[in-house]
C-alpha positions, 0 to 999 in steps of 0.5 A, spaced: 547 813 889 545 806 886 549 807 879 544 807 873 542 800 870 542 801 861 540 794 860 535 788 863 536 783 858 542 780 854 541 775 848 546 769 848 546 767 842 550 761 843 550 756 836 549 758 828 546 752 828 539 751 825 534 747 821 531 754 819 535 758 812 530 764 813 533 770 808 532 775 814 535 773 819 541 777 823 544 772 828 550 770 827 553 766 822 559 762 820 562 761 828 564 754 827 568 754 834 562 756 840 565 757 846 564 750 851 560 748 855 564 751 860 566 758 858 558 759 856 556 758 864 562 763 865 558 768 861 552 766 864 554 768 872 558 774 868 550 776 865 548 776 872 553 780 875 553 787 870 546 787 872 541 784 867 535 781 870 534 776 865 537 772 859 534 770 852 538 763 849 537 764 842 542 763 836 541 760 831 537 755 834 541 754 841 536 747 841 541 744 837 546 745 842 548 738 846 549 742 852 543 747 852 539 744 858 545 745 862 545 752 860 539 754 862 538 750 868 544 754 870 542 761 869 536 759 872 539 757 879 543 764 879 537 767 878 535 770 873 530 770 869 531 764 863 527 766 855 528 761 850 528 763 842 527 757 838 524 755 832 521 749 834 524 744 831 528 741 836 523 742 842 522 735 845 518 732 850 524 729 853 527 736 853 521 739 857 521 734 862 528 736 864 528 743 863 521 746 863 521 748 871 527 752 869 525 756 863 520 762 865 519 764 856 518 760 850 519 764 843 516 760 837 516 763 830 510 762 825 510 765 818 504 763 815 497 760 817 498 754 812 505 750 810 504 754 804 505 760 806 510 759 812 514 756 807 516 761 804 521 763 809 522 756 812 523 749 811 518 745 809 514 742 815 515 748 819 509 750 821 508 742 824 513 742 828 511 749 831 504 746 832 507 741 835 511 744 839 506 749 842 501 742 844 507 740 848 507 746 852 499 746 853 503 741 858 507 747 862 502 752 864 507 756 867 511 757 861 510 764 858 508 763 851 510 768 845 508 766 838 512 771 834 511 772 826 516 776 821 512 780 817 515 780 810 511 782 803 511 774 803 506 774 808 504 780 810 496 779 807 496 773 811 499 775 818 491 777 820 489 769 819 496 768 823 493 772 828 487 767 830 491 761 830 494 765 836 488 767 838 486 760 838 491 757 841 490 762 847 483 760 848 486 753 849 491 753 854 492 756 861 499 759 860 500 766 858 501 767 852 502 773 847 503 775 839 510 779 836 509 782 830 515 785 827 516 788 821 523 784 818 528 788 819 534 789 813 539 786 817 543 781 816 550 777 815 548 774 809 548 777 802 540 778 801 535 781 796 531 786 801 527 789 796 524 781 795 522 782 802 522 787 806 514 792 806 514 799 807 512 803 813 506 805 810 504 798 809 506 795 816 503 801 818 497 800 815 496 792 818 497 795 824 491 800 824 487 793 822 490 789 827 490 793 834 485 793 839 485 786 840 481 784 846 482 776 846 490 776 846 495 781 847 499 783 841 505 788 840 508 791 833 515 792 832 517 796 827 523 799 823 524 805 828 522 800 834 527 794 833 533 798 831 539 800 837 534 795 841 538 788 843 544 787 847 548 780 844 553 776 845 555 771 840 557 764 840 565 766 840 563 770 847 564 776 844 559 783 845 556 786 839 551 791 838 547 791 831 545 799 829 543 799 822 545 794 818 551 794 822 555 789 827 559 792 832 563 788 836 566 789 843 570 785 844 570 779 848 564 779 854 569 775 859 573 781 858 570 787 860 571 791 865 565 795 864 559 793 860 554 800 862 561 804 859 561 800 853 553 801 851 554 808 854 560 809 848 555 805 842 549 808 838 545 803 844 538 806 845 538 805 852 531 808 854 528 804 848 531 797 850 529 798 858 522 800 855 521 793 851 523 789 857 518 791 860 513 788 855 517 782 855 513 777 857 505 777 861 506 774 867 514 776 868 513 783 866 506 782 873 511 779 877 518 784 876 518 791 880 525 793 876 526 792 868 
Protein backbone atom coordinates (compact mmCIF):
# COMPACT_ATOMS: atom_id res chain seq x y z
CA UNK A 1 0.00 0.00 0.00
CA UNK A 2 1.28 3.23 -1.50
CA UNK A 3 2.67 5.31 2.02
CA UNK A 4 0.29 8.55 2.88
CA UNK A 5 1.63 11.73 1.24
CA UNK A 6 1.46 14.92 3.98
CA UNK A 7 2.15 17.55 1.92
CA UNK A 8 1.86 18.97 -1.88
CA UNK A 9 4.00 21.83 -1.53
CA UNK A 10 7.16 23.39 -0.34
CA UNK A 11 7.84 26.95 0.00
CA UNK A 12 11.67 27.65 -0.86
CA UNK A 13 12.62 30.76 0.56
CA UNK A 14 15.90 31.34 -0.85
CA UNK A 15 17.16 35.12 0.06
CA UNK A 16 16.16 37.78 2.87
CA UNK A 17 16.47 40.18 0.39
CA UNK A 18 13.97 42.65 -0.28
CA UNK A 19 12.95 46.25 -1.48
CA UNK A 20 9.86 45.84 0.60
CA UNK A 21 10.30 46.50 4.85
CA UNK A 22 6.67 45.18 5.46
CA UNK A 23 6.14 45.23 9.42
CA UNK A 24 4.12 41.86 9.12
CA UNK A 25 6.17 39.86 7.57
CA UNK A 26 7.36 36.42 8.76
CA UNK A 27 9.97 35.09 6.42
CA UNK A 28 13.20 34.67 7.32
CA UNK A 29 15.43 37.62 8.14
CA UNK A 30 19.15 38.28 8.98
CA UNK A 31 20.58 34.82 6.99
CA UNK A 32 23.60 36.54 5.26
CA UNK A 33 25.00 33.24 3.75
CA UNK A 34 22.16 31.64 1.45
CA UNK A 35 23.03 28.26 0.13
CA UNK A 36 24.80 28.45 -3.53
CA UNK A 37 23.57 28.03 -6.43
CA UNK A 38 24.51 24.51 -6.25
CA UNK A 39 23.48 23.21 -3.16
CA UNK A 40 19.66 25.21 -3.96
CA UNK A 41 19.29 22.69 -7.17
CA UNK A 42 20.12 20.04 -4.51
CA UNK A 43 17.35 21.01 -2.79
CA UNK A 44 15.12 21.33 -5.41
CA UNK A 45 15.57 17.48 -6.73
CA UNK A 46 15.41 16.54 -3.14
CA UNK A 47 11.61 18.54 -2.96
CA UNK A 48 10.95 16.34 -5.79
CA UNK A 49 12.09 13.49 -4.33
CA UNK A 50 9.98 13.34 -0.88
CA UNK A 51 6.94 13.99 -2.85
CA UNK A 52 6.03 17.29 -3.36
CA UNK A 53 4.07 18.35 -6.48
CA UNK A 54 4.98 21.77 -6.52
CA UNK A 55 7.54 24.54 -5.25
CA UNK A 56 6.92 28.34 -4.26
CA UNK A 57 10.28 30.56 -4.94
CA UNK A 58 9.59 32.95 -2.22
CA UNK A 59 11.69 34.69 0.38
CA UNK A 60 12.34 37.89 0.75
CA UNK A 61 12.12 38.50 -2.70
CA UNK A 62 13.97 35.45 -4.48
CA UNK A 63 14.17 38.25 -7.39
CA UNK A 64 16.86 39.60 -5.70
CA UNK A 65 18.80 36.40 -6.24
CA UNK A 66 21.29 36.40 -9.57
CA UNK A 67 20.60 32.90 -10.05
CA UNK A 68 16.74 32.73 -9.50
CA UNK A 69 16.33 31.82 -13.43
CA UNK A 70 18.32 29.19 -12.93
CA UNK A 71 16.43 27.69 -10.07
CA UNK A 72 13.29 27.83 -11.29
CA UNK A 73 14.22 26.54 -14.94
CA UNK A 74 15.50 23.57 -12.86
CA UNK A 75 12.67 22.89 -10.83
CA UNK A 76 10.76 23.20 -13.91
CA UNK A 77 12.64 20.42 -16.22
CA UNK A 78 12.45 17.78 -13.09
CA UNK A 79 8.83 18.31 -13.13
CA UNK A 80 7.45 19.95 -10.78
CA UNK A 81 5.01 22.72 -10.68
CA UNK A 82 7.08 26.23 -10.25
CA UNK A 83 5.15 29.28 -8.25
CA UNK A 84 6.79 32.46 -8.02
CA UNK A 85 6.14 34.96 -4.85
CA UNK A 86 7.49 38.32 -5.63
CA UNK A 87 6.59 41.70 -4.55
CA UNK A 88 7.19 43.27 -7.96
CA UNK A 89 9.75 45.04 -7.85
CA UNK A 90 12.28 43.22 -9.50
CA UNK A 91 9.98 41.68 -12.32
CA UNK A 92 11.45 42.47 -15.45
CA UNK A 93 11.00 42.07 -19.13
CA UNK A 94 13.87 40.37 -19.78
CA UNK A 95 13.42 38.10 -16.59
CA UNK A 96 10.15 37.14 -18.50
CA UNK A 97 11.39 36.33 -21.75
CA UNK A 98 13.73 33.78 -20.42
CA UNK A 99 11.75 32.42 -17.73
CA UNK A 100 7.90 32.65 -18.25
CA UNK A 101 7.57 29.36 -20.22
CA UNK A 102 9.01 27.65 -17.11
CA UNK A 103 6.78 29.20 -14.16
CA UNK A 104 3.30 27.90 -13.81
CA UNK A 105 2.21 30.98 -11.09
CA UNK A 106 2.98 34.42 -10.21
CA UNK A 107 2.12 36.05 -6.73
CA UNK A 108 2.06 39.61 -6.30
CA UNK A 109 1.07 41.90 -3.48
CA UNK A 110 -1.17 44.97 -3.38
CA UNK A 111 -2.08 46.71 0.00
CA UNK A 112 -3.76 49.35 -1.07
CA UNK A 113 -5.78 50.77 -4.23
CA UNK A 114 -3.78 54.00 -4.10
CA UNK A 115 0.05 54.66 -3.36
CA UNK A 116 -1.44 56.00 -0.29
CA UNK A 117 -2.69 53.36 1.14
CA UNK A 118 -0.14 50.75 -0.10
CA UNK A 119 2.24 52.88 1.35
CA UNK A 120 1.47 52.23 4.53
CA UNK A 121 2.83 48.96 4.65
CA UNK A 122 5.24 49.22 1.60
CA UNK A 123 7.63 51.53 0.09
CA UNK A 124 7.04 54.22 -1.72
CA UNK A 125 6.06 53.50 -5.60
CA UNK A 126 5.17 50.05 -4.78
CA UNK A 127 1.87 49.97 -6.25
CA UNK A 128 3.51 51.15 -9.66
CA UNK A 129 6.06 48.48 -10.07
CA UNK A 130 3.25 45.75 -9.17
CA UNK A 131 1.05 47.52 -11.78
CA UNK A 132 3.67 47.18 -14.01
CA UNK A 133 4.31 44.13 -13.47
CA UNK A 134 1.03 42.75 -13.92
CA UNK A 135 0.75 44.48 -17.69
CA UNK A 136 4.21 42.74 -18.26
CA UNK A 137 2.25 39.36 -17.56
CA UNK A 138 -0.75 40.36 -19.83
CA UNK A 139 1.98 39.16 -22.32
CA UNK A 140 2.24 35.44 -20.47
CA UNK A 141 -1.31 34.12 -20.56
CA UNK A 142 -0.37 30.70 -19.34
CA UNK A 143 0.99 32.08 -16.34
CA UNK A 144 -1.52 32.02 -13.48
CA UNK A 145 -1.92 35.17 -11.67
CA UNK A 146 -2.75 35.42 -7.91
CA UNK A 147 -3.22 39.22 -6.63
CA UNK A 148 -2.90 38.78 -2.73
CA UNK A 149 -3.60 41.57 -0.26
CA UNK A 150 -2.69 41.62 3.90
CA UNK A 151 -5.49 43.04 5.31
CA UNK A 152 -4.17 44.90 8.29
CA UNK A 153 -6.21 47.82 10.18
CA UNK A 154 -4.29 50.19 7.75
CA UNK A 155 -6.27 49.11 4.90
CA UNK A 156 -8.95 46.97 5.79
CA UNK A 157 -11.48 49.88 4.77
CA UNK A 158 -9.89 49.65 1.54
CA UNK A 159 -9.39 46.28 0.60
CA UNK A 160 -13.19 46.41 -1.36
CA UNK A 161 -11.53 49.12 -3.71
CA UNK A 162 -8.66 46.60 -4.14
CA UNK A 163 -10.97 43.94 -4.68
CA UNK A 164 -11.86 45.95 -8.26
CA UNK A 165 -8.52 46.58 -9.13
CA UNK A 166 -8.34 43.03 -9.37
CA UNK A 167 -11.63 42.50 -11.00
CA UNK A 168 -10.60 44.96 -13.35
CA UNK A 169 -7.38 43.31 -14.27
CA UNK A 170 -9.21 39.75 -14.71
CA UNK A 171 -11.45 41.39 -17.03
CA UNK A 172 -8.46 42.33 -19.23
CA UNK A 173 -6.16 39.49 -19.60
CA UNK A 174 -6.62 36.01 -20.50
CA UNK A 175 -4.61 34.44 -17.96
CA UNK A 176 -6.02 32.88 -14.79
CA UNK A 177 -6.04 35.06 -12.35
CA UNK A 178 -7.44 34.85 -8.51
CA UNK A 179 -7.64 37.30 -5.49
CA UNK A 180 -6.05 36.10 -1.59
CA UNK A 181 -7.21 37.96 1.23
CA UNK A 182 -5.21 37.24 4.40
CA UNK A 183 -5.93 38.18 7.63
CA UNK A 184 -2.12 39.42 8.88
CA UNK A 185 -1.11 36.97 10.92
CA UNK A 186 1.30 37.93 14.36
CA UNK A 187 4.11 36.30 13.49
CA UNK A 188 7.25 37.48 12.68
CA UNK A 189 10.87 37.39 13.20
CA UNK A 190 11.27 41.00 14.02
CA UNK A 191 10.19 42.86 16.99
CA UNK A 192 6.55 44.20 15.95
CA UNK A 193 3.78 46.44 17.49
CA UNK A 194 0.86 44.05 16.68
CA UNK A 195 -1.99 45.96 18.15
CA UNK A 196 -0.91 48.67 15.34
CA UNK A 197 -1.97 46.13 12.74
CA UNK A 198 -3.41 43.24 13.21
CA UNK A 199 -7.79 43.30 13.16
CA UNK A 200 -9.98 41.00 14.77
CA UNK A 201 -11.86 38.23 14.02
CA UNK A 202 -15.12 39.88 13.96
CA UNK A 203 -13.54 42.35 11.61
CA UNK A 204 -12.18 40.20 9.07
CA UNK A 205 -15.21 38.11 9.61
CA UNK A 206 -17.24 41.04 8.98
CA UNK A 207 -15.34 41.76 5.28
CA UNK A 208 -15.73 38.58 4.35
CA UNK A 209 -19.57 38.54 4.74
CA UNK A 210 -19.25 41.95 2.58
CA UNK A 211 -17.17 40.54 0.03
CA UNK A 212 -17.80 36.94 -0.80
CA UNK A 213 -20.00 35.77 -3.50
CA UNK A 214 -17.97 37.38 -6.22
CA UNK A 215 -18.97 36.22 -9.61
CA UNK A 216 -16.37 37.96 -11.84
CA UNK A 217 -13.19 36.74 -9.90
CA UNK A 218 -12.52 33.94 -7.51
CA UNK A 219 -11.52 35.13 -4.36
CA UNK A 220 -10.19 33.18 -1.18
CA UNK A 221 -10.15 34.27 2.72
CA UNK A 222 -7.39 33.23 5.05
CA UNK A 223 -8.04 33.73 8.32
CA UNK A 224 -5.95 33.44 11.64
CA UNK A 225 -7.17 29.81 12.25
CA UNK A 226 -6.68 28.99 8.25
CA UNK A 227 -3.20 30.26 7.82
CA UNK A 228 -1.62 28.92 11.19
CA UNK A 229 0.38 24.93 10.83
CA UNK A 230 -0.35 25.55 7.06
CA UNK A 231 3.17 26.09 5.41
CA UNK A 232 6.16 23.72 5.05
CA UNK A 233 9.51 25.91 4.49
CA UNK A 234 12.73 25.88 3.98
CA UNK A 235 15.11 28.57 4.37
CA UNK A 236 17.96 30.40 2.78
CA UNK A 237 20.55 28.50 4.87
CA UNK A 238 18.82 25.01 3.86
CA UNK A 239 17.23 24.05 6.78
CA UNK A 240 13.56 22.93 7.39
CA UNK A 241 11.18 25.02 9.59
CA UNK A 242 7.89 24.73 10.30
CA UNK A 243 6.08 27.96 11.99
CA UNK A 244 2.72 27.20 14.54
CA UNK A 245 2.05 30.23 16.25
CA UNK A 246 4.12 32.97 16.66
CA UNK A 247 6.93 30.26 16.73
CA UNK A 248 9.69 29.11 14.36
CA UNK A 249 10.52 25.51 14.49
CA UNK A 250 13.52 24.25 12.95
CA UNK A 251 14.59 20.66 11.71
CA UNK A 252 17.57 20.71 10.68
CA UNK A 253 18.80 20.82 7.54
CA UNK A 254 16.65 19.74 4.47
CA UNK A 255 19.67 17.60 2.59
CA UNK A 256 19.99 15.91 5.55
CA UNK A 257 16.86 14.28 6.33
CA UNK A 258 16.03 10.81 6.26
CA UNK A 259 12.41 11.30 6.55
CA UNK A 260 10.41 14.71 5.80
CA UNK A 261 6.67 12.70 6.43
CA UNK A 262 8.13 11.51 9.76
CA UNK A 263 9.26 15.05 10.65
CA UNK A 264 5.80 16.59 9.81
CA UNK A 265 4.03 13.79 11.34
CA UNK A 266 6.35 14.68 14.73
CA UNK A 267 5.20 18.82 14.43
CA UNK A 268 2.04 20.66 14.99
CA UNK A 269 1.79 20.60 10.89
CA UNK A 270 -1.58 20.52 10.19
CA UNK A 271 -1.35 17.98 7.31
CA UNK A 272 -5.13 17.57 6.42
CA UNK A 273 -5.37 21.54 6.33
CA UNK A 274 -2.24 22.22 3.94
CA UNK A 275 -3.48 19.20 1.48
CA UNK A 276 -6.84 21.17 1.43
CA UNK A 277 -5.31 24.62 0.57
CA UNK A 278 -3.01 23.24 -2.27
CA UNK A 279 -6.04 22.35 -3.70
CA UNK A 280 -7.00 25.80 -4.29
CA UNK A 281 -3.72 26.89 -4.93
CA UNK A 282 -4.17 28.18 -8.33
CA UNK A 283 -7.13 28.00 -11.32
CA UNK A 284 -5.63 26.19 -14.13
CA UNK A 285 -3.40 24.06 -11.95
CA UNK A 286 -5.76 23.10 -9.49
CA UNK A 287 -8.11 21.93 -13.20
CA UNK A 288 -5.22 20.30 -14.18
CA UNK A 289 -3.79 18.11 -11.49
CA UNK A 290 -5.61 14.72 -10.18
CA UNK A 291 -3.32 14.44 -6.73
CA UNK A 292 -2.78 17.30 -4.23
Amino acid sequence: MPRRQHFSTIDFHVTCECNQECPYCWGPHDIENPVKTFIAKKIIDKVKEVGARRIVFTGGDPLKRNDAGKLIRHAKTIGLEVALSTTGDELTTAFLRWNAHYIDLISLPIDGSTEEVNSKTKEKNHLEAVMKALRLLKKYPKIDVKICTPVTKHNISDVPNILKVAEEYKSSTKASVFYNIFQTFPRSQNEVDWKKLVVSNREFGVLKRKLSGRKTIRVNFLDHKTLDKLYLMIFPDGNVVIPEGDNFTSFGPFLKLDDLNDIIKRSKFDSQKHLKHSKGWGNRISAKASIH
